[in-house]
Every structure is written in C-alpha cells, then in structure tokens.
C-alpha positions in Angstrom: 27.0 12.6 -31.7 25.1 13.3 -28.4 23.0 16.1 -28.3 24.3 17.1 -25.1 28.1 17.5 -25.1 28.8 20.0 -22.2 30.1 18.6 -19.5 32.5 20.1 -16.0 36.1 19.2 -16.0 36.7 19.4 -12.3 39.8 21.5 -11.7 41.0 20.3 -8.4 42.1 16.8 -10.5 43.6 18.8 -13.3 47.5 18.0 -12.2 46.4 14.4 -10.7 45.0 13.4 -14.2 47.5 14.6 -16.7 48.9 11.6 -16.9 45.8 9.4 -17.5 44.9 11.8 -19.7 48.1 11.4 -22.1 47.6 7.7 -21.8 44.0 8.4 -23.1 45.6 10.8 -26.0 47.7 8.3 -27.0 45.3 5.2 -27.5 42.6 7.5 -28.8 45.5 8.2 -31.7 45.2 4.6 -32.4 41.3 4.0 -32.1 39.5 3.0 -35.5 36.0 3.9 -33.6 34.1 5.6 -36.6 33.0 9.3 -35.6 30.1 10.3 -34.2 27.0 11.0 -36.2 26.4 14.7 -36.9 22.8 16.0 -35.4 20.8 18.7 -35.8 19.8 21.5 -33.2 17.3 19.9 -30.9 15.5 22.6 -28.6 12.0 23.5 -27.4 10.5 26.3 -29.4 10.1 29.6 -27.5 6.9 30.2 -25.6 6.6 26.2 -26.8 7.4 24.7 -22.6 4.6 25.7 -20.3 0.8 24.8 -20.8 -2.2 25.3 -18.6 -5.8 22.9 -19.6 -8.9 24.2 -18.0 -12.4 23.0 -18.5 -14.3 24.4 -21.1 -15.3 28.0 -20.4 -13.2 28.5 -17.7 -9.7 29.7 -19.3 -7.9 31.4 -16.7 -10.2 30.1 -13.6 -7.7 28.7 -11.2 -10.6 26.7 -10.2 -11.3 25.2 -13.1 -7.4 24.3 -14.1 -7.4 20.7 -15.1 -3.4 20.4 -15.5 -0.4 22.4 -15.6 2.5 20.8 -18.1 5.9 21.7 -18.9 9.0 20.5 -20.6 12.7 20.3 -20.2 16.0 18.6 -20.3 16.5 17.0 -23.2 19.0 14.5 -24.0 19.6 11.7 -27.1 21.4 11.0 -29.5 21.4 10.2 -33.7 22.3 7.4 -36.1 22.2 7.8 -39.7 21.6 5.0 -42.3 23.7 7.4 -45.0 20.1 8.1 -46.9 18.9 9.8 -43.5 19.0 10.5 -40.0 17.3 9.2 -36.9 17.4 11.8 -33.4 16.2 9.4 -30.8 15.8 11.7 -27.8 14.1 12.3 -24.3 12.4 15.3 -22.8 11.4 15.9 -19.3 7.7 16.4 -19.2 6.0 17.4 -16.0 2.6 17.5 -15.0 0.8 19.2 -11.6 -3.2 18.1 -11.3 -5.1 21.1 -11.0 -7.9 21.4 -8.9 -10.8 20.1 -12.1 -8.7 17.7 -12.3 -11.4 14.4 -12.9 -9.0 11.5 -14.5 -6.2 9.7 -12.7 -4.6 9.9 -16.4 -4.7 12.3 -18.8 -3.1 12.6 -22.8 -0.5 15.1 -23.1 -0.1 16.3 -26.3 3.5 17.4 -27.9 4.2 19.1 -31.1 7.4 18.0 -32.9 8.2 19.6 -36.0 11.6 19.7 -38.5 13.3 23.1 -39.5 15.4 23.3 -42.5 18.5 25.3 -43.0 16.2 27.9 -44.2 13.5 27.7 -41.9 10.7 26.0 -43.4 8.6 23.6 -41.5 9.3 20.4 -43.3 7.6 18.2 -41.3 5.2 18.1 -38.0 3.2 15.9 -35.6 1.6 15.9 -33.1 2.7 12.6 -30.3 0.3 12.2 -27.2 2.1 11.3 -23.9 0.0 9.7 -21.2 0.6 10.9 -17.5 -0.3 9.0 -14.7 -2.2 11.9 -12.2 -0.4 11.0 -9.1 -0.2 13.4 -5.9 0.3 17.2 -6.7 2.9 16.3 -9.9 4.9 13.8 -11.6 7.4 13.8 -14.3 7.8 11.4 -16.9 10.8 10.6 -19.0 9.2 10.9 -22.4 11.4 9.1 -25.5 10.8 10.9 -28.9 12.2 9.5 -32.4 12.6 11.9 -35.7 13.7 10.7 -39.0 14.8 13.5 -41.1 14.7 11.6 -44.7 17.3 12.5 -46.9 19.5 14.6 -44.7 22.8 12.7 -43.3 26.3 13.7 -42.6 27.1 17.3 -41.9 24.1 18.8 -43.8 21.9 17.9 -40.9 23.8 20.0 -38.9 22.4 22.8 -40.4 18.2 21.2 -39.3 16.4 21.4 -36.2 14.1 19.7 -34.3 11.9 21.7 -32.2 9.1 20.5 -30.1 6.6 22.3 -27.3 3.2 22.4 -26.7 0.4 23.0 -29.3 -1.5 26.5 -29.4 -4.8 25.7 -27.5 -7.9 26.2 -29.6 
C-alpha cells in the first residue's frame, strides 16, 4: 500500500469520466491483483525536521553556521515476506551551506526509529546521508529501507516509522 494515498479528483471531468470510470469498476470486479500491503504510519517526529551545525563553540553564531538541514515529503511504499515487513521510502532532505562552511561535502546524519502499537522504541539507527555543498542549497532525494521483523498484515498498521534529526550533543 503506498504511503501516500491522497490524491485530487479534478471536478471539472467529473461528468466527462463517469463512463470510463464504470468501465474501470467493472474490470476492477474481475481483477485477481492481490491487495496491497498494509504499512505502518511513516512521519517525521515533531521538532525531529530542522537542524542547524555550527563549529565548535559557536552554537547560535550565524557566523559560525556550518549547515542548515531539513526534511520533508516522504513517499514509498511496503512489501511483506508474511514473517515481516519492508517500508522502502524516500524523504526530501535539504541542505543550505552556511557561512563556516569548509567541505564541498558533508555527512548528514538521520535518526530512524520503529514505534509499536504501544509506543515503545523497538528499534533505532542512525543512516548518514552525504550532500554534495553546491551553491547556497541543494536537495537530495534520500531512499530509506525498514524491516520491521515479525510484524505483517494488518498488525503493522498499528507501527510507525519515524525519522528526524538527532539531538546535537
């Protein structure tokens, strides 16, 4: 099942397509197309999206900003092997070079962590993205894989995979 399922009907076709749309109803009725696989929530953890690096003693020093990171707009999808479940997903991650900026690259570390139907952490890591420095910004498309073991079907419906930015030291 994708994990982004929201998409505009446009109105102004609503008449014009009706009958495409039966036609569509009525071979769908006869489609043997297993369903999609279940997923969990997939989000970015609050205050988890924005992060600012600075050189060492200078927290807060505009001056002494190495980068600026962000995340957003996630997109993917699951499979499931029946024992467990793979989310194989993207996230926008964007990066501005700050003025102590010294590196034409630099590792961007993301936290990814699973969330039971209860809330406990049941697993975490930490996945390093490298970012090309390039101009004042650039955003990368950054692919992402979780296996949650043991969870498949509709039980994983009830999990969530939540990633952001670690707590700087």
């Amino acid at each position: 099942m994708p994990l982004k399922l929201r998409r505009p009907f446009p109105p102004s076709g609503l008449l014009h397509g009706l009958p495409a749309l039966a036609a569509l109803a009525v071979l769908g009725a006869c489609s043997s197309a297993p369903p999609p696989t279940p997923c969990p929530t997939v989000a970015i953890a609050d205050g988890a999206a924005r992060r600012d690096v600075y050189e060492p003693g200078r927290a807060g020093d505009l001056e002494g900003r190495r980068y600026g990171a962000s995340l957003g707009n996630i997109g993917g999808n699951c499979t499931s092997d029946g024992t467990d479940t793979v989310v194989d997903f993207t996230v926008d991650l964007f990066v501005q070079r700050g003025p102590a900026a010294d590196a034409q690259s630099i590792d961007v570390p993301i936290r990814v962590g699973v969330i039971d139907p209860n809330g406990q952490i049941i697993e975490r890591e930490t996945v390093t993205a490298r970012v090309p420095l390039q101009g004042e910004g650039v955003t990368i498309r950054q692919p992402l894989t979780q296996r949650i073991p043991g969870v498949s079907g509709e039980t994983v419906a009830g999990y969530a995979v939540l990633l952001g930015f670690p707590v700087a030291p």
